[in-house]
RONUPA-673996 format. One record per residue: x, y, z of N, C-alpha, C in turn. Coordinates in steps of 0.001 Angstrom, whole numbers, plus 500000, padded with zeros to 6 digits. Layout:
REM residues N
{{X Y Z} {X Y Z} {X Y Z}} ...
REM end
This chain:
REM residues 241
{{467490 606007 119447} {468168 607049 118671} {467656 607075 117225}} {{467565 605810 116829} {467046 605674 115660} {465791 606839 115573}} {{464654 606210 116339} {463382 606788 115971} {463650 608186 116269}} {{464655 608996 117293} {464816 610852 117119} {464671 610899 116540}} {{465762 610154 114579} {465896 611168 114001} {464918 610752 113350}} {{464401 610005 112726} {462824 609692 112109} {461718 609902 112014}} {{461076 610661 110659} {459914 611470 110918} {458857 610103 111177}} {{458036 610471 112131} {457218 610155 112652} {456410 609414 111644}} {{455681 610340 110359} {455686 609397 109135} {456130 608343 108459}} {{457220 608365 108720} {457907 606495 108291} {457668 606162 109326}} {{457983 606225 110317} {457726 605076 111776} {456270 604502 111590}} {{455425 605260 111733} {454185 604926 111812} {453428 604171 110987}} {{453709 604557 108820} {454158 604046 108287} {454461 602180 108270}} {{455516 602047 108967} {456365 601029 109030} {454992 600106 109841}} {{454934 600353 111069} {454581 600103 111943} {453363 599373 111078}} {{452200 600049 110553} {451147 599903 109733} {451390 598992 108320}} {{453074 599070 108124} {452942 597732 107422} {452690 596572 107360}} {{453424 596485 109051} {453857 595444 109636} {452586 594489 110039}} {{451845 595763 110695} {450396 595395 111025} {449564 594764 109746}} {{449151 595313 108546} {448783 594984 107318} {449081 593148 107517}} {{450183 593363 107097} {451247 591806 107003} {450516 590583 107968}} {{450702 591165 109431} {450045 591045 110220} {448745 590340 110378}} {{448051 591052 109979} {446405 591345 110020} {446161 590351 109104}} {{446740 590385 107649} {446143 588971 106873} {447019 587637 106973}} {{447543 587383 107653} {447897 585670 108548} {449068 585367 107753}} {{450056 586251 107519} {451514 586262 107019} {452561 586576 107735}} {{453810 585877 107844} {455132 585672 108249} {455792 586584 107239}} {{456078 588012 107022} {456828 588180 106041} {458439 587433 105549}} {{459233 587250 106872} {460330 586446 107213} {460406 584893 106353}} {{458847 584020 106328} {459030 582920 105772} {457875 582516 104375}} {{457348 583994 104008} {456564 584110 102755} {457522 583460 101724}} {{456945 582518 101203} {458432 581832 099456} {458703 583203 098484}} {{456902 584173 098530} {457249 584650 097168} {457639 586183 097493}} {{457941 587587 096433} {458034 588085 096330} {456672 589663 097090}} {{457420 590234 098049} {456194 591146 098559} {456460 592427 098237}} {{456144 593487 097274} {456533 594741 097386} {455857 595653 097826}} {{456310 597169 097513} {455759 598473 098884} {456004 599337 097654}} {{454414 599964 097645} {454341 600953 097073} {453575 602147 097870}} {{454025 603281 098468} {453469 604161 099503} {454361 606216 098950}} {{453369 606525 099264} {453142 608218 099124} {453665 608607 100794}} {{453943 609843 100985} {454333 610411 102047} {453937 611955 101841}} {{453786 612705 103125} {453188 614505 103487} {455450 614608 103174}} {{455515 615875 102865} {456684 616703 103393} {456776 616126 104652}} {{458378 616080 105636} {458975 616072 106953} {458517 617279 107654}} {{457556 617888 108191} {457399 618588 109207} {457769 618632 110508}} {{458686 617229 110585} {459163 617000 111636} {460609 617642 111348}} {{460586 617168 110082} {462194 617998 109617} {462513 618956 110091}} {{461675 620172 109410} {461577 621405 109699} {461210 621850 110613}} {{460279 621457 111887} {460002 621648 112543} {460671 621542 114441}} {{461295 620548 113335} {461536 619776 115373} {463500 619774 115188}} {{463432 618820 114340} {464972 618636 114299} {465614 619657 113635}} {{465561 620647 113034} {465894 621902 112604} {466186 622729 113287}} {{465393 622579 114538} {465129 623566 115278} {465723 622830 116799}} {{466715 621688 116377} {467601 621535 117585} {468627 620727 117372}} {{469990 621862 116963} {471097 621403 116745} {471726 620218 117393}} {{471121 620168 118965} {471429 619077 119863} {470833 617821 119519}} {{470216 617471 118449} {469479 616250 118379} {470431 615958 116678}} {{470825 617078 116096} {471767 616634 114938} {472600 616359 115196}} {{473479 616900 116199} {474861 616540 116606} {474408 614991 117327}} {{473491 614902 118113} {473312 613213 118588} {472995 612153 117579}} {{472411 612666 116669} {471790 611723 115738} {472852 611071 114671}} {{473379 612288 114122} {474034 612780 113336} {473165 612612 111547}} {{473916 612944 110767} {473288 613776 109756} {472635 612663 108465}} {{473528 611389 108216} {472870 610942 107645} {471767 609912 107762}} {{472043 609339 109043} {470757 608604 109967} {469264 609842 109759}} {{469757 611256 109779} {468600 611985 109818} {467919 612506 108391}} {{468681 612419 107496} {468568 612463 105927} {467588 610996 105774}} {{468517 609754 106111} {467406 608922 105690} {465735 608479 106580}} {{466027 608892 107774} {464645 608816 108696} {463736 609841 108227}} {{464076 611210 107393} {463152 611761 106931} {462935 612136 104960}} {{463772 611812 104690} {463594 612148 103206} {462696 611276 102072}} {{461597 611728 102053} {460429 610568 101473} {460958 609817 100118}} {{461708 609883 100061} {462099 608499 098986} {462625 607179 099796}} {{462862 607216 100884} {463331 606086 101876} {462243 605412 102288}} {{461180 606039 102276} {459787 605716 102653} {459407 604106 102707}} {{459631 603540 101095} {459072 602227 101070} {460305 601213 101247}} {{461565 601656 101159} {462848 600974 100634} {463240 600392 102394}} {{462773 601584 103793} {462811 601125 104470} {461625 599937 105082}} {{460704 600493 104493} {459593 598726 105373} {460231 597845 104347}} {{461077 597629 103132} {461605 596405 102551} {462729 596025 103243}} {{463202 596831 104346} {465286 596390 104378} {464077 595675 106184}} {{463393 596880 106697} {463100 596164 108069} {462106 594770 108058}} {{461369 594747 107096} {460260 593322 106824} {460995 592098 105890}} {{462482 592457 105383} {462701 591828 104439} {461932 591170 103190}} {{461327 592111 102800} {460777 591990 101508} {461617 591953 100348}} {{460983 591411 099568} {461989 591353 098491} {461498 592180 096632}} {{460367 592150 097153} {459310 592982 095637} {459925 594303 095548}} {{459267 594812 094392} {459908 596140 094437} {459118 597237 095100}} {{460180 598093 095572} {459683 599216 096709} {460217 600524 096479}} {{458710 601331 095903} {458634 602687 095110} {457793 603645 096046}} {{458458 605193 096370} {458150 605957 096713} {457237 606303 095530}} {{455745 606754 096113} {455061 607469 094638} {454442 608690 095408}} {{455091 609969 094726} {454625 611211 095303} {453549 611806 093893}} {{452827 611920 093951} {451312 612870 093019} {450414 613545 094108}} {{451517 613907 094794} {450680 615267 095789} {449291 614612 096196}} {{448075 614999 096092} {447008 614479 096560} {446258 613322 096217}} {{447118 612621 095355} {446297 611484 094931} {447447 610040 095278}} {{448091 610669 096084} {449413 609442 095936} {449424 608304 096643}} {{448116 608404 097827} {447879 606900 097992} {447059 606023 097042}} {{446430 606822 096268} {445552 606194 095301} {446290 605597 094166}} {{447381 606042 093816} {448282 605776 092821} {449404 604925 093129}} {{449402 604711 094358} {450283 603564 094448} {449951 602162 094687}} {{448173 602506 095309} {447297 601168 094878} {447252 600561 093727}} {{446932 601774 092506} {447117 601412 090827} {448608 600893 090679}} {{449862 601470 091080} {450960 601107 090362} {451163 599323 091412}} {{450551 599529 092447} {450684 597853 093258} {449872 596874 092399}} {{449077 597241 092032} {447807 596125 091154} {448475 595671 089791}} {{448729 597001 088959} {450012 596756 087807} {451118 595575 087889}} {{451643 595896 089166} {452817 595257 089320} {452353 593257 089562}} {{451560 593538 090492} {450300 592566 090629} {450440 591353 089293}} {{449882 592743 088239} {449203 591661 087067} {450448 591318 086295}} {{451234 591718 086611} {452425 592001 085650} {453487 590673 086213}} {{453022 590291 087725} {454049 589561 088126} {455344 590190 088584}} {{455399 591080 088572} {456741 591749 089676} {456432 591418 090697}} {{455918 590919 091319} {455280 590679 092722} {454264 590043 092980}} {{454143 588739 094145} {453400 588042 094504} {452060 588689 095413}} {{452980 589594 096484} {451632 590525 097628} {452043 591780 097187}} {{451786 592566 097457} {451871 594401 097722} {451343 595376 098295}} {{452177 595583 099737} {451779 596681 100556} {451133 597819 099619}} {{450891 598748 099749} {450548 600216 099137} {449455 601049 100173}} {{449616 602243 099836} {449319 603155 101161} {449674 604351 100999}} {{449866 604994 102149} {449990 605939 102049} {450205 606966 103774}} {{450787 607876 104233} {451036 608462 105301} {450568 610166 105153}} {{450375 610692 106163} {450374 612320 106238} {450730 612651 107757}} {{450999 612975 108269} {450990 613540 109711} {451916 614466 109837}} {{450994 615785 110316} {451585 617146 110618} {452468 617271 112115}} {{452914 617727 111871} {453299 618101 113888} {452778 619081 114402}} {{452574 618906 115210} {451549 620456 116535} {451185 620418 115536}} {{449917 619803 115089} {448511 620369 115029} {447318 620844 115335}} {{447388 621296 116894} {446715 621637 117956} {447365 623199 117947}} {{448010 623400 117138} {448422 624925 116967} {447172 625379 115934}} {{446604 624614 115164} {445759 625507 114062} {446300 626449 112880}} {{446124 627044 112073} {445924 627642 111168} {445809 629315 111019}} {{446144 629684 110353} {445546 631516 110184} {444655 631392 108709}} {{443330 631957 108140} {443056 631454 107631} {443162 632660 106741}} {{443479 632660 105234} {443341 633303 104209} {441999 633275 103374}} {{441496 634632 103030} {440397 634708 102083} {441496 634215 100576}} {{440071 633503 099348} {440638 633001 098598} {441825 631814 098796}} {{442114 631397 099871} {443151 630188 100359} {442196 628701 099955}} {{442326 627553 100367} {442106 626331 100233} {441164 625877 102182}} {{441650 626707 102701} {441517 626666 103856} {439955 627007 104725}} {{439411 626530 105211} {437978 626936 105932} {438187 627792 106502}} {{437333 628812 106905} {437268 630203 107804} {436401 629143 109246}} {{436241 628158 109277} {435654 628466 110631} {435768 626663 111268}} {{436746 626205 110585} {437411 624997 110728} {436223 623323 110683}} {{435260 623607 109615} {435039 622658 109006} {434572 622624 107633}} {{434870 621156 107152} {435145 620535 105511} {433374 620363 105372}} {{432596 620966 104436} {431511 620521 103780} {431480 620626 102428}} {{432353 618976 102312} {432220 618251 101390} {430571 618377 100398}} {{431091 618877 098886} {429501 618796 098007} {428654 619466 098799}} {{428749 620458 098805} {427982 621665 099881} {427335 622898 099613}} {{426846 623451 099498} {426564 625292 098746} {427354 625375 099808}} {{427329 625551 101232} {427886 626393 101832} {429703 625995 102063}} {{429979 624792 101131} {431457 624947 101295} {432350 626122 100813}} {{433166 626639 101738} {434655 627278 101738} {435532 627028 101958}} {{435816 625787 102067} {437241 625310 102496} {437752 623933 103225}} {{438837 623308 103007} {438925 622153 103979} {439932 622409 104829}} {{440115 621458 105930} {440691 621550 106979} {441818 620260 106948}} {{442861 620865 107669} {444626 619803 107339} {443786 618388 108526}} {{444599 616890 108216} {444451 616213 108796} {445544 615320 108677}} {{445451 613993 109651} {446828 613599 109666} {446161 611729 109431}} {{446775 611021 109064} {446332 609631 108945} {446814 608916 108160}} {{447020 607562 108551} {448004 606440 107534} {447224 605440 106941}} {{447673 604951 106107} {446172 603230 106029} {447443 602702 105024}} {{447359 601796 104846} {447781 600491 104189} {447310 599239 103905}} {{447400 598621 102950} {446888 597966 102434} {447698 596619 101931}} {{447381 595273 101993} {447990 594252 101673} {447038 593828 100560}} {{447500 593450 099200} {447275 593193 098234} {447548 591971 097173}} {{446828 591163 096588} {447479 590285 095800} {446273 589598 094684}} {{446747 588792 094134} {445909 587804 092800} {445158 587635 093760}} {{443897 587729 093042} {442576 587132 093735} {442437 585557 093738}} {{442647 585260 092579} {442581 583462 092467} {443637 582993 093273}} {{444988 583318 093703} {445909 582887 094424} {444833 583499 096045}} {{444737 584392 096170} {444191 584803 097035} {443031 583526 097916}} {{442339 583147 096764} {440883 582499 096966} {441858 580994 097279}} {{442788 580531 096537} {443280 579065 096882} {443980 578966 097565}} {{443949 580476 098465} {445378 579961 099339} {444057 580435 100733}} {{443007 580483 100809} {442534 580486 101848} {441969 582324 102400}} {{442741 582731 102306} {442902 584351 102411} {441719 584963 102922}} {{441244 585936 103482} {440374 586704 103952} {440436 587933 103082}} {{439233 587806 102288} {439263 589182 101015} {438377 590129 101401}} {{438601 591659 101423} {437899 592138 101933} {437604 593097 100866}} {{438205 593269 100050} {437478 593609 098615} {438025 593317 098050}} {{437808 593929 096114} {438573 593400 094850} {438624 594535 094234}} {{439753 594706 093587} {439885 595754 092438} {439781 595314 091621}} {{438299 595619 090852} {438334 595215 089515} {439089 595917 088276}} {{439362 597158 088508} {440187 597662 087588} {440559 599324 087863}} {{441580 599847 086776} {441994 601038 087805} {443166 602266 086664}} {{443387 603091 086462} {443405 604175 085560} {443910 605350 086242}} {{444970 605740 085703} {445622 607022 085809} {445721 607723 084837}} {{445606 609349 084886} {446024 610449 083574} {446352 611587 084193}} {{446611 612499 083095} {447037 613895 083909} {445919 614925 082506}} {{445561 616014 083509} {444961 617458 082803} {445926 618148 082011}} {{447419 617999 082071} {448086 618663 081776} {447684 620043 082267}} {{447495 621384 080716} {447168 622385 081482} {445426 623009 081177}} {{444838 621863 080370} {443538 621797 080115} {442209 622239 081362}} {{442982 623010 082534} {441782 622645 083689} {442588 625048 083626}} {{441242 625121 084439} {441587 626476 085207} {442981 627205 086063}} {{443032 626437 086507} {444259 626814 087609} {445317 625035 087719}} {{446203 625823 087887} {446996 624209 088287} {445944 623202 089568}} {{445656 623974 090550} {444981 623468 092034} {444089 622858 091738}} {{443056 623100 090098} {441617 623000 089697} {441597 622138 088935}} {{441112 620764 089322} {441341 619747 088192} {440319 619830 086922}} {{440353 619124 085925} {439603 619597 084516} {438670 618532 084445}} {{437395 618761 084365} {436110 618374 084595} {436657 616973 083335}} {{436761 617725 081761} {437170 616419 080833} {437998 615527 081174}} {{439295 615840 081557} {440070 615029 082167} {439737 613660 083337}} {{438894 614221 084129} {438340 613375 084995} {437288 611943 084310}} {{436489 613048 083459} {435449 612351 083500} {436143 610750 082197}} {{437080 611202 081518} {437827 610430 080688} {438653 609111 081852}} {{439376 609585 082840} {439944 608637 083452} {438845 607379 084143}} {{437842 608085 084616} {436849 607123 085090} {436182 606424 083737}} {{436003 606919 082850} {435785 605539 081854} {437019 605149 081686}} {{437994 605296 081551} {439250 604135 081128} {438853 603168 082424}} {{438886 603689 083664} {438804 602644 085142} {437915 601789 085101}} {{436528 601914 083829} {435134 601372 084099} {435707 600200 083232}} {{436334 600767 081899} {436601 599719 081069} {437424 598729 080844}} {{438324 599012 081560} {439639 598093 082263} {438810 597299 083101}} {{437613 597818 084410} {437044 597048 085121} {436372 596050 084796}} {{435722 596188 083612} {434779 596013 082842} {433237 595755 083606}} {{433010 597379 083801} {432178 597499 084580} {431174 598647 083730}} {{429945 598357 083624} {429156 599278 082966} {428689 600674 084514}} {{428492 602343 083581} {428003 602839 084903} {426907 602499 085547}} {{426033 602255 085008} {424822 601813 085408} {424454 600663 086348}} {{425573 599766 086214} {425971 598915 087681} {426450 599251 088602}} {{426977 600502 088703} {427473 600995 090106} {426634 601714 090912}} {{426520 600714 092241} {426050 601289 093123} {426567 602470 094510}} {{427484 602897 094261} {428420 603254 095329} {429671 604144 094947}} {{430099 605764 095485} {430621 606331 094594} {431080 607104 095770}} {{432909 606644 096064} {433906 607586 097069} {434257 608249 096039}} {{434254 609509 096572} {434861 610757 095892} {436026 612004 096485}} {{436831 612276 095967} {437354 613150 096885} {436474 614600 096686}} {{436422 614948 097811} {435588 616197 097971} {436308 617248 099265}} {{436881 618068 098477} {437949 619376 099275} {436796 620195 100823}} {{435519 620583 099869} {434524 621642 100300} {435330 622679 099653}} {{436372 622883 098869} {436433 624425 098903} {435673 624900 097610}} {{435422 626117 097285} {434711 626837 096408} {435116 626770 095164}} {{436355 626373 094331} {436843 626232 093427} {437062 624759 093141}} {{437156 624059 094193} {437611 622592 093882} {436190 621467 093397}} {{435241 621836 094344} {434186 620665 094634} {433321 621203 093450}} {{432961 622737 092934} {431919 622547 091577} {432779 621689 090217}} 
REM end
């Protein structure tokens, strides 16, 4: 009953914490120190979609079991009540960058000592997505249902659904306690364009290029040592020049 009323996004979510936890050779149950959850979430499409659209599953569920299985601020507060964690556990919504930003606000917390480990992550998953799209000229959307990313011929990207998570902590605690590291954040930077860019949708070329030196210099990483460069890249015509 539980999982009816629960968007599919926290379950899965959860599930992928657990795994995380999991995966690097931890008992969350008998960890001494402090583990927190910092994770982003899509809108409930399940909300609107499924349980909205069947009074018979509200009346079974009932209403506030279904408020908290889908309302993305429950997001991280529930992998803390089901893993018994004890760190702190923050919903972080910044629309398209919000798994990235809850890696930064986990590392913070990190250096800061609010916390010994820290989940962070992030969820999206649509429902019926095998229904597709109608596609608008001038929209965000591809006319012919693929993303070419840094492209002349990009017009558009295409919706997708996918979770990842991440277990996090001090590297030197990391290194003396044995741990399996599979990378390092050397350092890491958030800002906003305010209204300095074209369109709200259109981020501002200065803006950007300012946050990645704060990230280099916090890293303390010169550019000229970097070999290797993930980028987000839409394909659409306004976003990627």
């Amino acid at each position: 009953r539980e999982a009816l009323a629960m968007d599919p996004q926290q379950r899965l979510f959860l599930e992928s914490a657990w795994e995380a936890i999991e995966s690097a050779g931890y008992d969350a149950a008998s960890y001494p120190g402090r583990i927190g959850v910092y994770a982003g979430t899509g809108p409930s499409d399940y909300l609107m979609k499924n349980i909205a659209m069947a009074p018979s599953i509200v009346h079974t569920a009932g209403e506030l079991p279904i408020m908290l299985g889908n309302d993305p601020a429950f997001l991280a507060t529930r992998v803390s009540y089901k893993l018994d964690l004890k760190g702190p556990a923050m919903y972080v919504g910044t629309a398209c960058s919000s798994s990235l930003v809850a890696v930064q606000l986990a590392t913070h917390a990190l250096a800061t000592y609010q916390c010994d480990m820290a989940l962070a992550g992030g969820v999206r998953i649509g429902v019926f997505p095998e229904r597709g799209y109608a596609f608008q000229e001038g929209g965000i959307l591809s006319p012919d249902g693929h993303c070419r990313a840094f492209d002349a011929r990009a017009r558009g990207t295409v919706p997708g659904s996918g979770v990842g998570v991440v277990l996090l902590k001090r590297l030197e605690e990391a290194l003396a306690d044995g741990d399996v590291v599979l990378a390092v954040i050397r350092g890491a930077a958030v800002n906003n364009d305010g209204a300095q860019k074209v369109g709200y949708t259109a981020p501002s070329v200065a803006a950007q290029a300012e946050v990645v030196a704060e990230a280099q210099a916090a890293a303390g990483v010169q550019p000229d040592e970097i070999t290797y460069i993930e980028a987000h890249g839409t394909g659409t015509t306004l976003g990627d020049p």
